[in-house]
MARSE-414604 format. One record per atom (N, C-alpha, C): residue number from 1; x, z, y. Coordinates in steps of 0.1 Angstrom, whole numbers. Example, Ala and Ser with C-alpha at 12.3 -4.5 7.8 and 13.67 -1.06 7.14 Angstrom:
2
ATOM,k,east,up,north
ATOM,1,132,78,-57
ATOM,1,123,78,-45
ATOM,1,132,78,-33
ATOM,2,128,71,-22
ATOM,2,137,71,-11
ATOM,2,129,79,0
***
This chain:
77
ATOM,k,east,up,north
ATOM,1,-73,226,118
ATOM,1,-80,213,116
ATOM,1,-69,202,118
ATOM,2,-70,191,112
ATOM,2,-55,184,110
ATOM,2,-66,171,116
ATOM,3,-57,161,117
ATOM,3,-61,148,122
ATOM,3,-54,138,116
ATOM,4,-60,126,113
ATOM,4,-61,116,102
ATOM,4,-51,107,110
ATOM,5,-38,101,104
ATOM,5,-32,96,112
ATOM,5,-37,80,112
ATOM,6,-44,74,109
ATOM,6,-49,61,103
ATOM,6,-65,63,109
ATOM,7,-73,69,112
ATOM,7,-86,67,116
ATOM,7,-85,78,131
ATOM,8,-78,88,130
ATOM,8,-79,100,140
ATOM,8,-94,108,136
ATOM,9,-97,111,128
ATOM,9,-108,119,128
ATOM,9,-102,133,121
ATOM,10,-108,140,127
ATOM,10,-105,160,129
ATOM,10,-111,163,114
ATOM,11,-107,167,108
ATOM,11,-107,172,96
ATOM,11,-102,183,89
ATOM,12,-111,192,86
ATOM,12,-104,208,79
ATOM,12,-97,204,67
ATOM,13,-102,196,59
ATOM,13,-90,194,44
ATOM,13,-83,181,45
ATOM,14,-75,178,54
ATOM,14,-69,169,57
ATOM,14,-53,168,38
ATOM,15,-46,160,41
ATOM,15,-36,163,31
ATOM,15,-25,157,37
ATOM,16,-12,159,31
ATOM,16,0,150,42
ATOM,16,3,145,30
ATOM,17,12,131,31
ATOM,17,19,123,22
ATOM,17,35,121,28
ATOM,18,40,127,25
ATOM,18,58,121,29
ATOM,18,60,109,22
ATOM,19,68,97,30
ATOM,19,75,86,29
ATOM,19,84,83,36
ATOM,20,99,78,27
ATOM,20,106,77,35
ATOM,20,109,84,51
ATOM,21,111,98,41
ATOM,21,113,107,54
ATOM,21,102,112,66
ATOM,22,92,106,66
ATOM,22,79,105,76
ATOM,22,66,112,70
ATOM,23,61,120,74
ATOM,23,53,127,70
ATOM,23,42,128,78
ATOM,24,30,121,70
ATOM,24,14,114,79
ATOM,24,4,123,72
ATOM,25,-8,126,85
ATOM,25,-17,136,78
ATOM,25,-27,125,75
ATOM,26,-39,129,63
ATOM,26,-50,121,59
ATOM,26,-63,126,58
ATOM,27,-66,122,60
ATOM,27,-85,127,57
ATOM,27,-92,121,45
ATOM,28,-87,109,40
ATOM,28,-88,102,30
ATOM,28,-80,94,20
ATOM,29,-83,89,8
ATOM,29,-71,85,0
ATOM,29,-71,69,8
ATOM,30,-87,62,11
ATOM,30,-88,50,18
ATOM,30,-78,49,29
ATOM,31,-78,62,38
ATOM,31,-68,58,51
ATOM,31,-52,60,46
ATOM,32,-51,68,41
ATOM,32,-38,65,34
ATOM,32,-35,52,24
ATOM,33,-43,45,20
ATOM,33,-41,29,15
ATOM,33,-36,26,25
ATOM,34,-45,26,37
ATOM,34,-46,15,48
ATOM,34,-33,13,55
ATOM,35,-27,26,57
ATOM,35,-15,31,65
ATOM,35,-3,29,59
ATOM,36,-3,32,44
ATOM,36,9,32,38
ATOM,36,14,23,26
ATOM,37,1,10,21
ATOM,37,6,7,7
ATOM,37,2,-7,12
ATOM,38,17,-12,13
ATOM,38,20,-28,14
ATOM,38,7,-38,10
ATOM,39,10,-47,16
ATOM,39,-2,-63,14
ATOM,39,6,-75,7
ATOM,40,0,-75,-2
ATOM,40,4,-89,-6
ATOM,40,10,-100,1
ATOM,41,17,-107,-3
ATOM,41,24,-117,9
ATOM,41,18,-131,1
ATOM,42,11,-130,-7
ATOM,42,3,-141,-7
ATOM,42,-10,-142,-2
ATOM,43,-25,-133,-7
ATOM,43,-37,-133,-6
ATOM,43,-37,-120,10
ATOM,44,-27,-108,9
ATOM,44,-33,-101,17
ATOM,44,-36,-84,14
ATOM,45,-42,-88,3
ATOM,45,-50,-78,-1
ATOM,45,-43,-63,-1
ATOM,46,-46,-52,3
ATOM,46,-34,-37,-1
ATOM,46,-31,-36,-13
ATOM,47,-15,-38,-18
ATOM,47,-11,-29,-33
ATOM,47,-14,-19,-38
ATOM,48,-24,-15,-46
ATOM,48,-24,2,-43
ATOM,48,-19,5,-62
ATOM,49,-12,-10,-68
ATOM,49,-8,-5,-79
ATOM,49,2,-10,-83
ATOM,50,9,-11,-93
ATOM,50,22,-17,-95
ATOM,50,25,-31,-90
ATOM,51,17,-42,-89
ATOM,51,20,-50,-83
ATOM,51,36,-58,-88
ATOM,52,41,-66,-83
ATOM,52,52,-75,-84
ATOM,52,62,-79,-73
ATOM,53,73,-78,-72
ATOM,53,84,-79,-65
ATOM,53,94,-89,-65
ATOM,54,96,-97,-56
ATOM,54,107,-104,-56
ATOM,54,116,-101,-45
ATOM,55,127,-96,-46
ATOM,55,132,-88,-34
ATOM,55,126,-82,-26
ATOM,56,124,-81,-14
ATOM,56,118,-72,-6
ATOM,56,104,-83,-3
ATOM,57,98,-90,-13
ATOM,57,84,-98,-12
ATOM,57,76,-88,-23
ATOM,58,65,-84,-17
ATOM,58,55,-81,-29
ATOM,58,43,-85,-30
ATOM,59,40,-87,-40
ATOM,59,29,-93,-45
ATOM,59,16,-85,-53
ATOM,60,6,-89,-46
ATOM,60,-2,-82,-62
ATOM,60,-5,-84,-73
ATOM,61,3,-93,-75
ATOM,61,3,-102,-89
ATOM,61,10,-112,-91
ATOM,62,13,-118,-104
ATOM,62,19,-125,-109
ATOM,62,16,-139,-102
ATOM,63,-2,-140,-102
ATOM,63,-7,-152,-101
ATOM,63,-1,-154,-86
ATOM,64,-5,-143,-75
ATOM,64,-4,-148,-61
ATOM,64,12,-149,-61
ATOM,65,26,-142,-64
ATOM,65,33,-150,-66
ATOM,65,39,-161,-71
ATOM,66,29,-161,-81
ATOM,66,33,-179,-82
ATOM,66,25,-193,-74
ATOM,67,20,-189,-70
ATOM,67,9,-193,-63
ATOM,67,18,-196,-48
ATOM,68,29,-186,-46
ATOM,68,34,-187,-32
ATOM,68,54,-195,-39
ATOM,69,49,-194,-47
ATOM,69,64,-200,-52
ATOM,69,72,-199,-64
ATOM,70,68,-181,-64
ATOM,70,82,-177,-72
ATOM,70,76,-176,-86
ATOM,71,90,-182,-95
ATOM,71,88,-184,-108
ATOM,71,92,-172,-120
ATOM,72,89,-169,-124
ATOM,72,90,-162,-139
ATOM,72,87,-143,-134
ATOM,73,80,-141,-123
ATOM,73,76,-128,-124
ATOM,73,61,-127,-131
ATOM,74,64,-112,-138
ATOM,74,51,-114,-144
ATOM,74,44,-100,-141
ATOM,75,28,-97,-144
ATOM,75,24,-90,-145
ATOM,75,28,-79,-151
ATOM,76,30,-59,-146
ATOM,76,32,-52,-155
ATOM,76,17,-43,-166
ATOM,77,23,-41,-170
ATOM,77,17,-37,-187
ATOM,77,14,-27,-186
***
């Protein structure tokens, strides 16, 4: 029985996800959002898709980074 690194609850079909070397058990695809997929540096909200990058800034979109400043990133396709 494996244990959820993000909620702690005991779980028989737990799953692991390696990142960057680090390897976290899950009980859920939700607690692995929670744990592992960046926030917006505008609104907040978890990336859980391609999202937008300006150096090490990401965004979930084009709008929230422009909204925070940066100019000519765009939404991917």
């Amino acid at each position: 029985m494996g244990t959820c690194a993000t909620c702690g609850n005991q779980y028989d079909d737990t799953f692991t996800v390696t990142k960057g070397g680090q390897s976290f058990d899950f009980d859920s695809f939700e607690c692995a959002i929670h744990k592992l997929a960046p926030s917006c540096a505008q609104c907040g909200c978890r990336v859980i898709g391609h999202g937008v990058q300006h150096g090490d800034t990401v965004y979930c979109c084009a709008h929230c980074a422009q909204a925070a400043g940066e100019a000519g990133l765009v939404d991917h396709n």
